[in-house]
C-alpha positions as CSV (number, residue, x, y, z in Angstrom):
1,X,70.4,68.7,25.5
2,X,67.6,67.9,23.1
3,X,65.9,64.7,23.9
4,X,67.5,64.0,27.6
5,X,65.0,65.7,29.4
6,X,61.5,67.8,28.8
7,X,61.7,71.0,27.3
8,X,60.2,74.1,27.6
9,X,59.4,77.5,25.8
10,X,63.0,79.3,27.1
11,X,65.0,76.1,26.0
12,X,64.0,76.2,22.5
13,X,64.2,80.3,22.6
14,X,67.6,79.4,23.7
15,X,68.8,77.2,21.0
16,X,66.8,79.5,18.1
17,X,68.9,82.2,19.7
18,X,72.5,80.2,19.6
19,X,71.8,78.5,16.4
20,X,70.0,80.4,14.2
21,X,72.2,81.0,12.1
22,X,72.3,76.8,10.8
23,X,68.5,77.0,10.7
24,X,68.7,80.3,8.5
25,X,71.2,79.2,6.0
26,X,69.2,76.6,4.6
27,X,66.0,78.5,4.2
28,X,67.6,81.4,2.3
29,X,69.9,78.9,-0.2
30,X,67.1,76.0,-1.0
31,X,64.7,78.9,-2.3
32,X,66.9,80.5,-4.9
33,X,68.4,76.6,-5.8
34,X,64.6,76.1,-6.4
35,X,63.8,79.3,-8.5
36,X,66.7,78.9,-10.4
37,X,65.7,75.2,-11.2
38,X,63.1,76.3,-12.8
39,X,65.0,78.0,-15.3
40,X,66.9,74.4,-16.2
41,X,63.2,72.8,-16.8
42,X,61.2,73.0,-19.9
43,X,58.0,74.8,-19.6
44,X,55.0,73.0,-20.6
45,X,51.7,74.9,-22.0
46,X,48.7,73.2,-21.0
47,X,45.7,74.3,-23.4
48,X,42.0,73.2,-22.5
49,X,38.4,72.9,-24.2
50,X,34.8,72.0,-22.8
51,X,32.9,69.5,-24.6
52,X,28.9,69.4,-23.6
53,X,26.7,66.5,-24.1
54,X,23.6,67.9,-25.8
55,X,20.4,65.4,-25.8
56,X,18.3,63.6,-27.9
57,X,16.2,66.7,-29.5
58,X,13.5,64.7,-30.2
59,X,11.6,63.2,-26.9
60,X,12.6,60.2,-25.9
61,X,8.8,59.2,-25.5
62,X,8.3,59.8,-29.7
63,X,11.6,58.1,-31.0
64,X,13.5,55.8,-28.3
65,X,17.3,56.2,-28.9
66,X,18.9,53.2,-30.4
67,X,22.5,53.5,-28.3
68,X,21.4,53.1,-24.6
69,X,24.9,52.5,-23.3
70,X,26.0,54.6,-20.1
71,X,28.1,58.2,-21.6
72,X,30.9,56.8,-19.0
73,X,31.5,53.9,-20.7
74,X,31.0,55.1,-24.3
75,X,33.5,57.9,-23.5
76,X,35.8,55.3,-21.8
77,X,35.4,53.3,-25.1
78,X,35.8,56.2,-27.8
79,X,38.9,57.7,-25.2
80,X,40.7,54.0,-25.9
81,X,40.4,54.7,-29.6
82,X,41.4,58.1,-29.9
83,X,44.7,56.8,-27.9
84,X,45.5,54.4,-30.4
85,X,48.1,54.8,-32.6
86,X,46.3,54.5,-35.7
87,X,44.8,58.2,-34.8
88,X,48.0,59.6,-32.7
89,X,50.9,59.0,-35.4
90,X,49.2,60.9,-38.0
91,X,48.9,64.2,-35.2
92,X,51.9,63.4,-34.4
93,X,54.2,63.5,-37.3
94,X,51.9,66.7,-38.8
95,X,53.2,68.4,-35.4
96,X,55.9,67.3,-35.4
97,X,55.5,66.5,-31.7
98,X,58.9,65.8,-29.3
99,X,61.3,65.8,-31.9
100,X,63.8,67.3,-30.4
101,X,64.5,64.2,-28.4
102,X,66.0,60.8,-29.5
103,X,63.0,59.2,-29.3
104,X,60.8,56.2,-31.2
105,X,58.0,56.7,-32.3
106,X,56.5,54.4,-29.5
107,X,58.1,56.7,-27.1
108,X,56.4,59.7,-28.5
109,X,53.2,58.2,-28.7
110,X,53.0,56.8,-24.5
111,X,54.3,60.4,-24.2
112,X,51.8,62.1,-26.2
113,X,49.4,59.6,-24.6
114,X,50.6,61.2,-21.1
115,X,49.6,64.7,-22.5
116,X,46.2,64.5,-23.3
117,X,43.8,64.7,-20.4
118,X,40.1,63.4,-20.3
119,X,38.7,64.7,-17.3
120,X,34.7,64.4,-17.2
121,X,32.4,66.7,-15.6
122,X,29.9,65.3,-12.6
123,X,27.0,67.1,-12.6
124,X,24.8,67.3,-9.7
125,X,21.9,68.1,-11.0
126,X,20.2,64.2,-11.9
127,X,20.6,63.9,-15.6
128,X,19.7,60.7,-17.7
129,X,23.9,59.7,-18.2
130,X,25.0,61.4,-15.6
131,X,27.9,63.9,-17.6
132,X,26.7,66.8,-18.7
133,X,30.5,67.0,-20.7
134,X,33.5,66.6,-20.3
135,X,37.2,68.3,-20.2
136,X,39.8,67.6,-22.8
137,X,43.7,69.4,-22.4
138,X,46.6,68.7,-24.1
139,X,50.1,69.6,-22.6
140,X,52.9,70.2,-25.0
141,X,56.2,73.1,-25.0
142,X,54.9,75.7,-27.1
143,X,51.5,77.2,-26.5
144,X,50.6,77.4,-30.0
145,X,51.3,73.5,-30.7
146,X,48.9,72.9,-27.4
147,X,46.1,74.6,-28.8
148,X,45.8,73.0,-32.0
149,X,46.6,69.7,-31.1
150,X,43.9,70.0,-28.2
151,X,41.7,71.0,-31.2
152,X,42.5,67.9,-33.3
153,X,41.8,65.5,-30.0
154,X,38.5,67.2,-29.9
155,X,37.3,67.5,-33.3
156,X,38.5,63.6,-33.0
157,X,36.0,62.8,-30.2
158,X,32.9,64.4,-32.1
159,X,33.4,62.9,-35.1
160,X,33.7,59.7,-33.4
161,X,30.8,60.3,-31.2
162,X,28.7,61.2,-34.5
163,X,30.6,58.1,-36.6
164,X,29.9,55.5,-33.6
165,X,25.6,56.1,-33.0
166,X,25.8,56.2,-36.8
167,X,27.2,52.9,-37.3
168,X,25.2,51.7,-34.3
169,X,22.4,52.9,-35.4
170,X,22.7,51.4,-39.2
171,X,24.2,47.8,-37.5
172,X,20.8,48.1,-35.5
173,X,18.7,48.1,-38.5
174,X,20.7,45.9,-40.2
175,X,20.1,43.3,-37.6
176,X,16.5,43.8,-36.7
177,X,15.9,44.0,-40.9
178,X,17.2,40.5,-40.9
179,X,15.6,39.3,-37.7
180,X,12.1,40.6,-38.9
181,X,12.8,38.8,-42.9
182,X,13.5,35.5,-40.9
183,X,10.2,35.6,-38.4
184,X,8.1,36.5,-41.6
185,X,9.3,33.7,-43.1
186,X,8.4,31.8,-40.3
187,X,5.4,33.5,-39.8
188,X,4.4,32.1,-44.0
189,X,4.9,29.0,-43.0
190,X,2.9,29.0,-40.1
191,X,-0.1,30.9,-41.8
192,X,0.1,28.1,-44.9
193,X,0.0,25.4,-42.0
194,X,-2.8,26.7,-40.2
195,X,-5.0,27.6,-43.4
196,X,-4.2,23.8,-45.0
197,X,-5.2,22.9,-41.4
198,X,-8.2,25.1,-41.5
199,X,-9.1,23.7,-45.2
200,X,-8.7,20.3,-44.3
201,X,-10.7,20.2,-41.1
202,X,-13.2,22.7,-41.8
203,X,-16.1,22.4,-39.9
204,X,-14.6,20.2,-37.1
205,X,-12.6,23.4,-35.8
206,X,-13.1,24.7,-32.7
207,X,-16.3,27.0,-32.0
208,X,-18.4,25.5,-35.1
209,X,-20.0,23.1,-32.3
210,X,-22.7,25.1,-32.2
211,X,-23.7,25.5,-35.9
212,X,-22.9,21.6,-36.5
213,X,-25.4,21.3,-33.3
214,X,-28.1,23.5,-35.0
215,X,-27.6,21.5,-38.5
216,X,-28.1,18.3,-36.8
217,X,-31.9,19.7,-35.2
218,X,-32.6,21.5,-38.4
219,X,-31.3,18.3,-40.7
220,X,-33.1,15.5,-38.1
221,X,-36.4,18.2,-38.7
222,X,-36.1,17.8,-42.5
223,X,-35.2,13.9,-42.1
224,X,-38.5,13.4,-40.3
225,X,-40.7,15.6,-42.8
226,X,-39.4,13.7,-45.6
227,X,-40.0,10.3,-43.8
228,X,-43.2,11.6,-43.5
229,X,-44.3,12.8,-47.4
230,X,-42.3,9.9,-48.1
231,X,-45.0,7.5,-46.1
232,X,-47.8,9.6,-47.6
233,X,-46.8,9.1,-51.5
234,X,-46.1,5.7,-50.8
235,X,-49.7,5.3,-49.2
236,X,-51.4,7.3,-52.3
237,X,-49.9,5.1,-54.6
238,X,-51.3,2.3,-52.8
239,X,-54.6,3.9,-53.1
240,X,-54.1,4.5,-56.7
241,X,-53.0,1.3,-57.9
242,X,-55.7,-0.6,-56.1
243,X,-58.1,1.6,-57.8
244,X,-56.4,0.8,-61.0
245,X,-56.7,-2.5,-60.4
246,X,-60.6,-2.7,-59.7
247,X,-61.0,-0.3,-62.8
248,X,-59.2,-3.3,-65.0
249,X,-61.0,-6.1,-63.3
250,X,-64.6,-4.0,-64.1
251,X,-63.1,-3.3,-67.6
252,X,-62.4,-7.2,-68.2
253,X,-65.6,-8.5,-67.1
254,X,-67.4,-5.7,-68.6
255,X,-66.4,-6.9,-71.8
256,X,-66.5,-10.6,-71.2
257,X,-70.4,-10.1,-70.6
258,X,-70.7,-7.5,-73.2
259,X,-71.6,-4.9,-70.6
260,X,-71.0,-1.1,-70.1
261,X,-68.4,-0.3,-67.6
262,X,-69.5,1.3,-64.3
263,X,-68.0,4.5,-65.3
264,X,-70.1,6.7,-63.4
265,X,-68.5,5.1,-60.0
266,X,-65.4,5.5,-61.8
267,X,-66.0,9.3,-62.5
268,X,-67.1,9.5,-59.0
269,X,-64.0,7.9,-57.1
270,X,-61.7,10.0,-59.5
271,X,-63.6,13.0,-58.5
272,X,-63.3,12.3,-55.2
273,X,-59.6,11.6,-55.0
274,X,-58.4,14.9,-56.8
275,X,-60.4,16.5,-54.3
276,X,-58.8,14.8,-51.2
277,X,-54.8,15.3,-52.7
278,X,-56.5,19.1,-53.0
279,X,-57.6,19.6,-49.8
280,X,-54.2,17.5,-48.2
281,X,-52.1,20.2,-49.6
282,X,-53.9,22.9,-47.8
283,X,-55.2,21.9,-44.5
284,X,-54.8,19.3,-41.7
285,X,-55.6,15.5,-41.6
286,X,-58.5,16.4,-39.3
287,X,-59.7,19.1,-41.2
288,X,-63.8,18.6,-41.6
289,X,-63.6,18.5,-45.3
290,X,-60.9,16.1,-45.5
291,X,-62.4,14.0,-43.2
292,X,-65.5,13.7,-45.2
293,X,-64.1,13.1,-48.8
294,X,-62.1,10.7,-47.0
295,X,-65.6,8.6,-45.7
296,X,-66.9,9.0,-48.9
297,X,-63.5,7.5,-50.7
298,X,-64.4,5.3,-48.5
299,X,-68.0,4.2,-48.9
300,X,-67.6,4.3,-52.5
301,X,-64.7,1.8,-53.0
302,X,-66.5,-0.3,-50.5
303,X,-69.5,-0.5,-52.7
304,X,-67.2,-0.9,-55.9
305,X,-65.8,-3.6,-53.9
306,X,-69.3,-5.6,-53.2
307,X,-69.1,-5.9,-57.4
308,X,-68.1,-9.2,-58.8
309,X,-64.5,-10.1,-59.1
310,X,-63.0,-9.7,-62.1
311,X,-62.4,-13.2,-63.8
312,X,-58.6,-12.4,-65.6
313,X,-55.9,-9.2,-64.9
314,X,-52.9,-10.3,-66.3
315,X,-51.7,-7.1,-67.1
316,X,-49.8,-4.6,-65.0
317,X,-50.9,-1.8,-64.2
318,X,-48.8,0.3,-66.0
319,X,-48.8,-1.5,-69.7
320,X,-51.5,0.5,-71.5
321,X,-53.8,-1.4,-73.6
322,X,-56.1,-0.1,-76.6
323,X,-59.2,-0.9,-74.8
324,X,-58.4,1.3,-71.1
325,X,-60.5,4.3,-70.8
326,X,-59.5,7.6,-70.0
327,X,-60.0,7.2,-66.1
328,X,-58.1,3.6,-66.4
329,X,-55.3,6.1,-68.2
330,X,-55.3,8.8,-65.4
331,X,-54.6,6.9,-63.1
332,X,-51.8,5.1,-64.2
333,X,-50.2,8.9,-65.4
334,X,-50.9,9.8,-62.0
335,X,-49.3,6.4,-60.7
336,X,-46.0,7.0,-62.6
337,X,-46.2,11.0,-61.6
338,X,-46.1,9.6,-58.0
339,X,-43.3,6.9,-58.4
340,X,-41.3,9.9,-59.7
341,X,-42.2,11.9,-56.8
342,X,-41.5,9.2,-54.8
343,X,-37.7,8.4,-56.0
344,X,-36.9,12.0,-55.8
345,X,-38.1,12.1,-52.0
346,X,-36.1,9.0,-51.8
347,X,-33.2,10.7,-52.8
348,X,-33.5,13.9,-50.7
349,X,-34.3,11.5,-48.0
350,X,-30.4,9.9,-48.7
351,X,-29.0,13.4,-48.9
352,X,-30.2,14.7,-45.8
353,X,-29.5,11.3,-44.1
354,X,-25.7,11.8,-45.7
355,X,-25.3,15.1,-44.1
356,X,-26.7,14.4,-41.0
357,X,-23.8,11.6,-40.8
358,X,-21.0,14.2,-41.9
359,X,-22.4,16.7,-38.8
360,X,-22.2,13.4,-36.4
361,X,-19.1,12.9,-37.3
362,X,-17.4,16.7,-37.2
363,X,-19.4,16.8,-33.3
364,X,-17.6,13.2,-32.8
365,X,-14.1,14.4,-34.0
366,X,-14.0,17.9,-32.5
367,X,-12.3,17.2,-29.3
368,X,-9.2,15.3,-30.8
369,X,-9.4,18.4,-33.4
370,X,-9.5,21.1,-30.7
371,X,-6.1,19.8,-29.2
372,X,-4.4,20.5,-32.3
373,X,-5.6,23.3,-33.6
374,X,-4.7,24.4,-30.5
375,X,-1.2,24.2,-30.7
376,X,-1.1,25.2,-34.4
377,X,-2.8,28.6,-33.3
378,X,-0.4,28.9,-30.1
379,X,2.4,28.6,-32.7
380,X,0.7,31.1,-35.1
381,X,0.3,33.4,-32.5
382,X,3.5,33.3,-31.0
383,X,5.1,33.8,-34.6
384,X,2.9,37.1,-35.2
385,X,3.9,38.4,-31.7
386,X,6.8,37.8,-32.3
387,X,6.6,39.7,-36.2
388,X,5.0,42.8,-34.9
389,X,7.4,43.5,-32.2
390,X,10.3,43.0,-34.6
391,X,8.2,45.3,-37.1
392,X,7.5,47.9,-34.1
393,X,11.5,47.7,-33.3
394,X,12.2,48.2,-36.8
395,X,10.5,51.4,-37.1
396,X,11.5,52.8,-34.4
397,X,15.2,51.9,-35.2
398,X,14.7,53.3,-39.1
399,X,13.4,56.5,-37.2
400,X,16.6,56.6,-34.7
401,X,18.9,56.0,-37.7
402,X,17.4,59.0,-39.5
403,X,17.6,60.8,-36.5
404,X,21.4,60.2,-35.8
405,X,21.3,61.4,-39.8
406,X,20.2,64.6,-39.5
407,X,22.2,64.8,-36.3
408,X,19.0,65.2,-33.8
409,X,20.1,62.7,-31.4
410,X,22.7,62.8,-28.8
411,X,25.9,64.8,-30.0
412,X,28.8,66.5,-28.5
413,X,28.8,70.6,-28.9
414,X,32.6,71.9,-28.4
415,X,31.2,74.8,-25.3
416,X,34.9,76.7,-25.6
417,X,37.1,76.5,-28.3
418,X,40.5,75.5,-27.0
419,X,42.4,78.3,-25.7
420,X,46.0,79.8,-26.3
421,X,47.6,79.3,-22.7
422,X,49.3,82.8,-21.6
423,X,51.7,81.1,-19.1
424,X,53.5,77.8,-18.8
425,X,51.9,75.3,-16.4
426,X,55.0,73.8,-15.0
427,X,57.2,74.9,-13.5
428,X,55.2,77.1,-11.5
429,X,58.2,79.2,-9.8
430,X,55.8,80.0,-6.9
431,X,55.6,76.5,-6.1
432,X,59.8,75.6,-6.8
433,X,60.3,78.7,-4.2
434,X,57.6,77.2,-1.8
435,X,59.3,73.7,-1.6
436,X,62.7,75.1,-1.8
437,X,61.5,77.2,1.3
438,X,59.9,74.6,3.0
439,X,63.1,72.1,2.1
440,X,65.6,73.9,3.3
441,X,63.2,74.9,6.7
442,X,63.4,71.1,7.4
443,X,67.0,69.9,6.7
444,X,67.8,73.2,9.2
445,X,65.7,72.2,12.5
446,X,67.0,68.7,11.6
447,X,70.9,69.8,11.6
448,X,69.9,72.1,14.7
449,X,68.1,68.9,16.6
450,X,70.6,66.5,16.0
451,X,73.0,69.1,17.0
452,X,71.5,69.6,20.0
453,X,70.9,66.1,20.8
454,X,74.7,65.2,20.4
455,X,75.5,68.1,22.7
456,X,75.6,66.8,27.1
457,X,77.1,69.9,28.1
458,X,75.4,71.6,31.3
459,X,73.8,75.0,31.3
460,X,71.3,75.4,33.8
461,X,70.0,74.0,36.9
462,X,67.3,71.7,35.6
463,X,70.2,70.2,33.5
464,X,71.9,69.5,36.9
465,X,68.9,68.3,38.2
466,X,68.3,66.1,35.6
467,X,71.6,64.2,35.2
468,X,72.4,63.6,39.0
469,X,69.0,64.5,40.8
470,X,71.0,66.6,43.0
471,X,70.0,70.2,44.4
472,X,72.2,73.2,43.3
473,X,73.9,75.3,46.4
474,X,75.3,78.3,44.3
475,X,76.0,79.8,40.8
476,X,79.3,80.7,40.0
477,X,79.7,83.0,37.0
478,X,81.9,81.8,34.0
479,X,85.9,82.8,33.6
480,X,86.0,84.0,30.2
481,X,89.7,83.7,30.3
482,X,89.4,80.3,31.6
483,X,89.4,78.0,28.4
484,X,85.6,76.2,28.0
485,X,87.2,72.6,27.9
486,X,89.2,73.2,30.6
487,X,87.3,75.0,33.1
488,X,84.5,72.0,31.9
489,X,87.1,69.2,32.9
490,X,87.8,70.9,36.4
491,X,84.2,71.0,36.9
492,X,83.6,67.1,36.0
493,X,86.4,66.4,38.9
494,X,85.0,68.6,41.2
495,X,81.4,67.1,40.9
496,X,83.3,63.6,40.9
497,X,85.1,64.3,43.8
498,X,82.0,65.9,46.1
499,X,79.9,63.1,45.2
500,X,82.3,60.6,46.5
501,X,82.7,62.3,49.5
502,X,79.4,62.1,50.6
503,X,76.7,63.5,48.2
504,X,77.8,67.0,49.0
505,X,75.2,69.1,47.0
506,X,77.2,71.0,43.4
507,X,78.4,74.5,43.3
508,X,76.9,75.4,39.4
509,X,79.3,77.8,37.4
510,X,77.0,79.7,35.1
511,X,77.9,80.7,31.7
């Protein structure tokens, strides 16, 4: 009657009670066909190590590690190499690993690929990586075999952690060594550039403004002093060659009358004239002395002028003749003394003209300059930026690599040797006898359900109740002698007959 009306607690205490014996079958059989399974299976050995991830021992803030990639990933890496076949053949044919099967060799290795585990270890304390290690197993049939082979995968992984920083650390410096000999070749170039540059312009670079401006005052200063002495020799000369002159003139007509030359004026004026170049040297042009030999210079060539006129001077003043006195001498020593004065303050005066032109012309062309220097000094710049970080990488990679060398940095430290397994992990027999149980629990209530559901026959009043809605008058109890199929089919023509009589209510006959 299962599943043609609701049931309650009693019904399915009734059909536990009528059929337990289909429900118990099952559970007792599945149980031992499941223990005894496990006999038929090869036990596998499962035998397990812990790797830990020990740090960098040297702080990170002293020597920056040269592998930066994520432990995940470089354990996912290293795990896909380990697995090749390159590294599993050799372990495999040493151990002689599922030979007793007709396999390949590319069987054997997806198989022994199947038997390793990599299981890492999520810490939750915050760590830089994130792993603080990882698990490594190895299932095989014999315990012994599982042990060393588990040993072999992990002595694999350290070396292979220790062989990969290694060569990272070396391909590092390899590349940042060639890096750093191509920016200092650049950075030659650019030095040569900019000191040619520097060579070729100096003076007009930028920042000598000020020093060109300050030659310029100084220089214009000098030009004007020159100008000046330059005006002043030039006027003594004057002086001096009129003097000369007159001297000549007196000379000529001295002797054309058969006279003695005014030599005492002569005396006078010269006396007069070493005094005034004496007295120019030391003090001002308004000085009281120099103003008075200056008057009396004066006076006395105006009363040497007042003298007759000489009547011939057809010599210079420079061609010495027998007959010139010592005065007429002096003065032209002194004129020739101050025409050599006068070239050579000629000549500074051309010099310092000269270089005032060259500092016009580096204050002219500084600007145009300026732009270009610029940019050959950005480029400079950016080269030697560019060096000393390269250099600054470099030694910080050269102190990684020795540091991977003496194996300071990051390393893997085998925690537990692998250990000899004391009992097989599969089959667990617990577990066949569990599911055997638990098997054989199912099929029963399933045979027992559908049982029940295939079964209409009626055994109590709700069943009555439930197939013709109709109330129950009376029990009757149930003829044992009476054959069950045939006291059923009277009572299906009874209940046929009373309900097409009138919907008589049924007499029940109870088991």
């Amino acid at each position: 009657m299962l599943g043609h009306r609701t049931m309650t607690v009693q019904d399915y205490a009734a059909i536990l009670k009528k059929r337990w014996w289909i429900l118990a079958i099952p559970v007792i059989i599945f149980p031992i066909l499941g223990y005894g399974i496990t006999f038929l299976i090869q036990p596998q050995y499962i035998s397990q190590t812990l790797v830990l991830v020990e740090q960098q021992k040297v702080p990170d803030s002293y020597v920056k590690p040269v592998v930066t990639e994520d432990l995940t990933g470089r354990l996912a890496s290293m795990k896909e190499q380990i697995l090749s076949r390159s590294r599993l053949q050799p372990i495999i044919e040493r151990f002689n690993l599922f030979a007793n099967t007709k396999m390949t060799m590319d069987d054997r290795i997806d198989l022994t690929r199947q038997s390793i585990g990599i299981n890492p270890i999520e810490s939750t304390i915050a760590r830089t990586n994130g792993l603080p290690g990882f698990f490594i197993s190895f299932k095989a049939g014999d315990a012994r075999t599982a042990q060393l082979v588990c040993g072999e995968i992990t002595s694999l992984f350290v070396s292979e952690n220790l062989n990969d920083r290694a060569a990272s650390a070396a391909g590092t410096t390899d590349f940042l060594k060639a890096q750093l000999a191509d920016a200092k070749t650049k950075l030659d170039e650019q030095d040569a550039k900019l000191e040619k540059f520097q060579q070729t312009y100096m003076g007009k670079l930028p920042g000598a403004e000020a020093s060109n401006m300050n030659m310029m005052t100084s220089l214009n200063t000098q030009l004007d002093a020159a100008t000046q002495a330059l005006a002043r020799m030039q006027q003594d000369r004057s002086y001096a060659e009129s003097i000369l002159t007159l001297q000549q003139s007196q000379t000529a007509r001295t002797a054309e009358h058969g006279g003695a030359a005014p030599g005492a004026q002569e005396a006078e004026l010269q006396q007069l004239l070493n005094q005034e170049a004496d007295l120019s040297s030391r003090y001002t042009d308004d000085y009281p002395d120099v103003v008075t030999v200056r008057r009396k210079i004066k006076e006395l060539r105006q009363q040497m002028a007042q003298a007759p006129p000489p009547v011939v001077a057809t010599s210079p003043v420079t061609t010495v003749k027998p007959t010139d006195s010592v005065g007429i001498l002096q003065l032209r020593a002194q004129i020739r003394a101050m025409d050599e004065g006068i070239a050579q303050k000629k000549k500074e005066q051309a010099q310092i003209q000269s270089q005032l032109r060259m500092y016009q012309e580096r204050v002219a062309s500084s600007p145009a300059i300026e732009d270009e220097y610029k940019s050959i000094t950005r480029d400079n710049q950016t080269a030697q930026a560019f060096y000393d970080d390269l250099l600054s990488k470099m030694n910080q990679s050269n102190m990684a690599t020795d540091l991977e060398k003496r194996q300071q940095g990051e390393q893997f430290r085998v925690m537990d040797e692998p250990n000899l397994p004391e009992e097989p992990a599969t089959p667990k027999r617990p577990v066949f006898v569990g599911g055997g149980f638990a098997l054989g629990l199912a099929l029963g209530l399933l045979i027992v359900g559908l049982l029940e559901y295939l079964d209409t026959a009626l055994r109590s009043e709700r069943d009555i109740w439930a197939f013709t809605k109709l109330p129950t008058l009376g029990v009757i109890a149930y003829n044992h002698e009476m054959e069950p199929a045939q006291a059923r089919r009277r009572w299906f023509k009874r209940r046929s007959a009373a309900t097409a009589a009138g919907n008589e209510p049924l007499i029940h006959v109870g088991s």
